[in-house]
N, C-alpha and C positions, 0 to 999 in steps of 0.2 A: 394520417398526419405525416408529416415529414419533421425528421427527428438528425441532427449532426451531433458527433463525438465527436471529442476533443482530443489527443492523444495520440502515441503510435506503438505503444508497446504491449506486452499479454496481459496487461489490466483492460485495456481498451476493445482489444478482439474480444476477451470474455465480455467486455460490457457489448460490443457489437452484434457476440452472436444470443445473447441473453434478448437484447434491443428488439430482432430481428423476429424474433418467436411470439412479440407480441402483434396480437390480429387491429389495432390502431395504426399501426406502422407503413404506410403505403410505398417509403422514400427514406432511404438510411443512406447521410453521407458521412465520411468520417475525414478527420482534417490534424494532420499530414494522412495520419494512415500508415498500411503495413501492406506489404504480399498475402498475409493470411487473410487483415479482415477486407481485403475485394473481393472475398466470396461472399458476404454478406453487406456491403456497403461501398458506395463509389467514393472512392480515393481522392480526396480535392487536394492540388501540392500547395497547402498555406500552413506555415509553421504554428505552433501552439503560441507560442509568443506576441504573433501578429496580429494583437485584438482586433483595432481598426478594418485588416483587412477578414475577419472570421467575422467582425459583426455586418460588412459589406455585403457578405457571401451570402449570412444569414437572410438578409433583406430581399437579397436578390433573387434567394429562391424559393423566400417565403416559408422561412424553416418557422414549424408550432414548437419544438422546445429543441435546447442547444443542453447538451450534456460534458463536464469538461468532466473528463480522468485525472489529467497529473494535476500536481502539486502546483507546481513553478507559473503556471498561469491564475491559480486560483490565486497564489499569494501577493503575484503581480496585479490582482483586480480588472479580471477579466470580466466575473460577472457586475461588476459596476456597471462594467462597459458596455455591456452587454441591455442589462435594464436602463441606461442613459438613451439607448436606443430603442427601446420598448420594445424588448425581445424578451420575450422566455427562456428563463437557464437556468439551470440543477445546477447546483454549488453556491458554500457562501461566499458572499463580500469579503473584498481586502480585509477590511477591519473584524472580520471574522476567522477568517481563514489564518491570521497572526497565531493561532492554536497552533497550529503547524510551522508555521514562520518564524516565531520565534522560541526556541527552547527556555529561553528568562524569563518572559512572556507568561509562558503557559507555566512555568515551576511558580511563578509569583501568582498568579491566577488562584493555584490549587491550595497556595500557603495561607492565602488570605480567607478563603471559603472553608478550608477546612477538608480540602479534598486528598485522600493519603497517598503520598508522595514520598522519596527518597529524601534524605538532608540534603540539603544546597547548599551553593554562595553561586554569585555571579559576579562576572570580572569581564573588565574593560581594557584593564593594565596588565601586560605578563608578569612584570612586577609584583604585582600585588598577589597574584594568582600563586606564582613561585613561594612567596614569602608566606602564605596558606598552606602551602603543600610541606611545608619544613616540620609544622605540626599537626599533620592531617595522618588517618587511621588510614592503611590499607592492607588490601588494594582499594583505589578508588576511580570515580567515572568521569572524564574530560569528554563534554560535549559541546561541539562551534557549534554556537545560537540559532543560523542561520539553515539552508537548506543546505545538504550535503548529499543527495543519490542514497540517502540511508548510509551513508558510511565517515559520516563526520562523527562516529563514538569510539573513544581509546578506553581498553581498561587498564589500567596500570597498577603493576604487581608491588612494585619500588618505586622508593623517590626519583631514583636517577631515572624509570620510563618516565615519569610525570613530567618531570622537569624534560623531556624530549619533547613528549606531547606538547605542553606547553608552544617551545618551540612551532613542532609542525602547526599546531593549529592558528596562535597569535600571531607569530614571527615570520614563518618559512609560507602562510597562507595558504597551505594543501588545500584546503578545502575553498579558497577564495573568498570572498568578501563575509562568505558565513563563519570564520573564522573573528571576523573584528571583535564581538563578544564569546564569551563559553563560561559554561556553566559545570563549575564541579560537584560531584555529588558522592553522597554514598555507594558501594557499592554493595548490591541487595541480591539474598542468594534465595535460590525458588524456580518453581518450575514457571515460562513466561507462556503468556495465552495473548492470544488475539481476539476482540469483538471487535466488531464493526457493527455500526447502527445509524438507521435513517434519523435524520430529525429535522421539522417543521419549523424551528423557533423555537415552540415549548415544548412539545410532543416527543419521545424519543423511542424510538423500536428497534431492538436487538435484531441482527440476524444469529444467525448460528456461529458456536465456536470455531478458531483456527490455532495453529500453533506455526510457526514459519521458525527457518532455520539459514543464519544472516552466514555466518560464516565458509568461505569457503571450501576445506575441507571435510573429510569425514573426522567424527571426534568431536567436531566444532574446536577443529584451527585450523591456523590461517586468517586470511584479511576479511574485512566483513564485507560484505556485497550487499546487494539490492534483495537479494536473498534467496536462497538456492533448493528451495522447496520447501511445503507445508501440507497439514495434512487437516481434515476437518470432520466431526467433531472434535473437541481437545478432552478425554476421558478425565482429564484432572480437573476440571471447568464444572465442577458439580453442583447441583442445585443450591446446596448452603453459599456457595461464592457467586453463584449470579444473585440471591437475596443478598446479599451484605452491598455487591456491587450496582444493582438497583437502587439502592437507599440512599450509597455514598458517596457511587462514584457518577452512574451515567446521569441523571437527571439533574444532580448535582452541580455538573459542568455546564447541561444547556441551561437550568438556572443564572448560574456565575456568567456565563455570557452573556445572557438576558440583563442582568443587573448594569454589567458593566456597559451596555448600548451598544452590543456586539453579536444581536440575535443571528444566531445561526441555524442556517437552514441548507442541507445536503448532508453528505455521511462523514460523520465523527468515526475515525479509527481508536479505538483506547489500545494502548498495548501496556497490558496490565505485567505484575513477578507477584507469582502466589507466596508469601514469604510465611517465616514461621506465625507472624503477630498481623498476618489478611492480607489480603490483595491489597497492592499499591499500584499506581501508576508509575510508568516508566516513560511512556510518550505517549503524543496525540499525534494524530494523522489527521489530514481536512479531507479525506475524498479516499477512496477502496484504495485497500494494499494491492500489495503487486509483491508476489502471488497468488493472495491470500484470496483474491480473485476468484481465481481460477479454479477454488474449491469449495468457492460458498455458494457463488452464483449457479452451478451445476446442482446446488443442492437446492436453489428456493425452487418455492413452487408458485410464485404468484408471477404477475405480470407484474414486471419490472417498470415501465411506460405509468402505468398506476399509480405504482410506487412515487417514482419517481414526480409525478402532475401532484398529488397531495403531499409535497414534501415541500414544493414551489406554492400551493394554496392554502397552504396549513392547516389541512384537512385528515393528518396522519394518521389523528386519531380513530378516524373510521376505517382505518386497513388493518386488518391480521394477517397479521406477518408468519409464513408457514415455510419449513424446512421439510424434505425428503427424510422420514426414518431410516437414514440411511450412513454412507461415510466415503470422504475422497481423501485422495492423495498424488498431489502435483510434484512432479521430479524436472528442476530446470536443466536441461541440456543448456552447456554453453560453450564459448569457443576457448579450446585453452590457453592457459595464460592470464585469464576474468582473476580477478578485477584489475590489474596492472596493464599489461600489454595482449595483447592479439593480434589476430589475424583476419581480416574479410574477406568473402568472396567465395568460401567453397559451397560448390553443390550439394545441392540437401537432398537426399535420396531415402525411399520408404513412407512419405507421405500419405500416398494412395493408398498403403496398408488401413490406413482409418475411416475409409470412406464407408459408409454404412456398419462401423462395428459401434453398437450402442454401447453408453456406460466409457466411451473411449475419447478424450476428445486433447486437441495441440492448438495448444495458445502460441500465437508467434509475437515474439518480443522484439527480436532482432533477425528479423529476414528482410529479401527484397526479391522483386519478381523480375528475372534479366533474361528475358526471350521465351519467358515461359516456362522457365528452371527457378527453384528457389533458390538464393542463395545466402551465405551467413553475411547480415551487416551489422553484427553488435557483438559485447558480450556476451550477457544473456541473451541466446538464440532462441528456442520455444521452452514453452512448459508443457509439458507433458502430464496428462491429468488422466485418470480412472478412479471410478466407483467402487462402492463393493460394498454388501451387507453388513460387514463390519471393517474397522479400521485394518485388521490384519489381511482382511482379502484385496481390500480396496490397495495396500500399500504390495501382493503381490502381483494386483493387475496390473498398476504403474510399472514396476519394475519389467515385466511383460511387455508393455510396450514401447518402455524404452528401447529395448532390443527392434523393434521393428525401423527402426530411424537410424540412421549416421550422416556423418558429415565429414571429412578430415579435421583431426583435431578435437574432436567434441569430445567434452566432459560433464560426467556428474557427479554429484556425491551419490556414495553406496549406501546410505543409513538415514534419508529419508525419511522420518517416521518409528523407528528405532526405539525410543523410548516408550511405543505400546505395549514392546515386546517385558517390559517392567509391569507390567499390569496384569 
């Protein structure tokens, strides 16, 4: 079958080289694309954004299923677009994908069903928002409603950050139009985990745990980014919280969208805070994290192509969903300066080092292929991923090959992982 991605960043390589390993697969194109994943699929130049012309493409080349990575086109209603034209696509509808789209949205969703969440209010008016924050407990959590790169969340210690926040996000529009609304909340202390899970409409299948690490420095400070490595299993992810979160959070949700005529079908990200009084929800994602990618997918064991076809025929129920007894850990290189300013264009040198070393593998996020040289065209640059029988081997492989790569400029955070060494 002939299969396109949607995408350009190391959410997308890993879905491309994951794609690529299934024996259905005769034709993998990907659309924009990266320098990395043209080792595994040809590079079509059509933006994500550009449905009309992806569903064109689709036609023309007689793609059997269309797979979209980011966000910004699910939430744009790509796959509408996509089934208006009687094509097959992984991912939900607009009116599904709002999980993700909107932060009000999804906090109003979980208030109503009973799904455990942080305390809210939501606000339209800075005004009103400010004149909330004069009696509000903190520190507490200012989220723009809207899509933000993951980085539309302030925490704030005092009134006078709030009252900034405020500003940047309603007023000053950092974040641009996802600022129109925000969403204040509690702020909830605990260790955070990531699931990610396929789901059919009703059906919903865990994959394995992650933990991702938003911040840019080591220590976790500094600004928040896209997010600067993760590592998978999450040790604190223990059987009593996947039972409590089976019951009340995951099916819960594809329930509540089902009710509300918002069935969803492709992958639900839950990003759960283990708090003292159970797991709560802190956000939802419509489609794979990014990193978190890059450490789950290395870790399944089935054919993804599979997966994926009974997630679109809502047949999920008949797949067992299986993990590697095993453990990763992804360290993003990126160009310094992320998340504010940068630089593009340096040569990426040590690649080759990866070529047949198993357990080893570099997701590209932000490169481009200019004569046959890679070079850096983003913030986040690659993610650097390695295995290992347990979390502690698996986080001194990564470190290991971090050292096999440079770039001018490149940075990571030191402490990847870090909090196993608590264990």
């Amino acid at each position: 079958m002939k299969v396109l991605i949607v995408g350009s960043g190391g959410r997308e390589h890993a879905i491309a080289w994951k794609t690529a390993q299934s024996p259905k697969v005769e034709k993998l194109y990907c659309a924009p694309g990266n320098g990395g994943i043209e080792e595994y699929a040809e590079c079509v130049p059509i933006g994500a954004m550009e449905f009309e012309k992806l569903a064109a493409f689709a036609k023309e080349k007689e793609i059997d299923l269309t797979v979209v990575g980011m966000d910004d086109p699910l939430v744009g209603g790509i796959v509408d677009v996509f089934e208006r034209e009687g094509l097959r696509v992984f991912g939900p509808r607009r009116n599904a994908a709002i999980l993700e789209g909107s932060k009000a949205f999804s906090k109003d969703l979980m208030k109503k069903y009973g799904i455990p969440t942080a305390a809210y209010e939501n606000f339209d008016d800075p005004k009103k928002a400010l004149a909330y924050l004069e009696h509000a407990d903190f520190p507490i959590v200012l989220k723009a409603d809207g899509l933000a790169l993951g980085k539309g969340v302030l925490i704030c210690n005092t009134l006078e950050e709030a009252k900034e926040g405020v500003k940047t996000i309603m007023e000053d529009k950092q974040f641009g139009s996802a600022g129109n609304r925000m969403v204040i909340e509690e702020f909830m202390t605990g260790r955070e985990v990531s699931v990610l899970s396929f789901v059919d409409g009703k059906t919903i299948k865990c994959m394995t745990s992650a933990q991702d690490h938003k911040r840019a420095l080591d220590g976790d400070q500094g600004l928040n980014t896209g997010g600067m490595g993760t590592f998978s299993p999450s040790p604190f992810y223990t059987k009593e919280v996947d039972a409590f979160c089976q019951e009340h959070i995951y099916q819960a949700t594809v329930d509540a969208m089902a009710a509300e005529g918002r069935r969803f079908q492709g992958v639900i990200f839950f990003g759960l805070m283990l708090t003292e009084k159970g797991p709560k929800v802190l956000e939802f994602n419509a489609r794979f994290g990014d990193p978190e990618a890059q450490v789950v997918l290395p870790r399944m064991k089935n054919d993804i192509v599979e997966v994926f076809e009974a997630c679109v025929d809502g047949t999920l129920d008949q797949i067992d969903l299986e993990f590697e007894d095993n453990a990763a850990v992804c360290v993003v290189l990126a160009s310094g300066g992320y998340p504010v300013a940068y630089e593009k264009g340096y040569p990426i040198h040590g690649l080759e080092n990866f070529k047949g070393k198993e357990g080893y593998y570099v997701f590209h996020a932000g490169t481009k292929l200019v004569d046959g040289q890679f070079v850096t065209n983003g913030g986040r640059v690659l993610g650097v991923t390695a295995t290992g029988e347990d979390l502690k081997t698996a986080r001194a492989n990564a470190y290991e090959a971090v050292k096999l790569i440079d770039f001018e400029k490149a940075y990571c955070r030191s402490d990847i992982g870090k909090a196993i060494d608590e264990i």
